[in-house]
N, C-alpha and C positions, 0 to 999 in steps of 0.2 A: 522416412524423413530423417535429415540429417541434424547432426547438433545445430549448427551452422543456421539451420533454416527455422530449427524449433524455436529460439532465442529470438529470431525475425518475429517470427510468430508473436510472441511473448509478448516482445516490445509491442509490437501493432495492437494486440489487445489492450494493455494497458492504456496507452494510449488514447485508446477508444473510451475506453471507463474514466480516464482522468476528464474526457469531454463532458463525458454524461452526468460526472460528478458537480461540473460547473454549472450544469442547469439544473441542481436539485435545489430547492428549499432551502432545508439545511445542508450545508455543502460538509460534503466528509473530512473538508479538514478540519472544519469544525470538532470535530470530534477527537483534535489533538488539541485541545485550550483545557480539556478536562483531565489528562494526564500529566500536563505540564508541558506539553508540547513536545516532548521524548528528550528534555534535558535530564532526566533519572533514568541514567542506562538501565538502571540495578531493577525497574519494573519492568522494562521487559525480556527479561533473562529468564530464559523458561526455569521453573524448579522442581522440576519431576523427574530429571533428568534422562529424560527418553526424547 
């Protein structure tokens, strides 16, 4: 499989999750109101540095 086609892929998955996500309950973006909505880069900047 090419780069090219892997990133196809990619995208079409996501995609497919972002559908599934809209018929959930609690919808996953839900779950960015608890962080702040990712206006504080500095939380998720990994700090293990690996």
């Amino acid at each position: 499989m090419t780069r090219g086609s892997e990133s196809r892929l990619d995208a079409a998955k996501f995609k497919v999750i972002a559908a599934m996500e809209q018929r959930l309950p609690a919808c996953a973006k839900d779950q960015w109101a608890e962080p702040g909505e990712g206006r504080d880069w500095s939380a998720y900047v990994p700090r293990s540095g690996t």
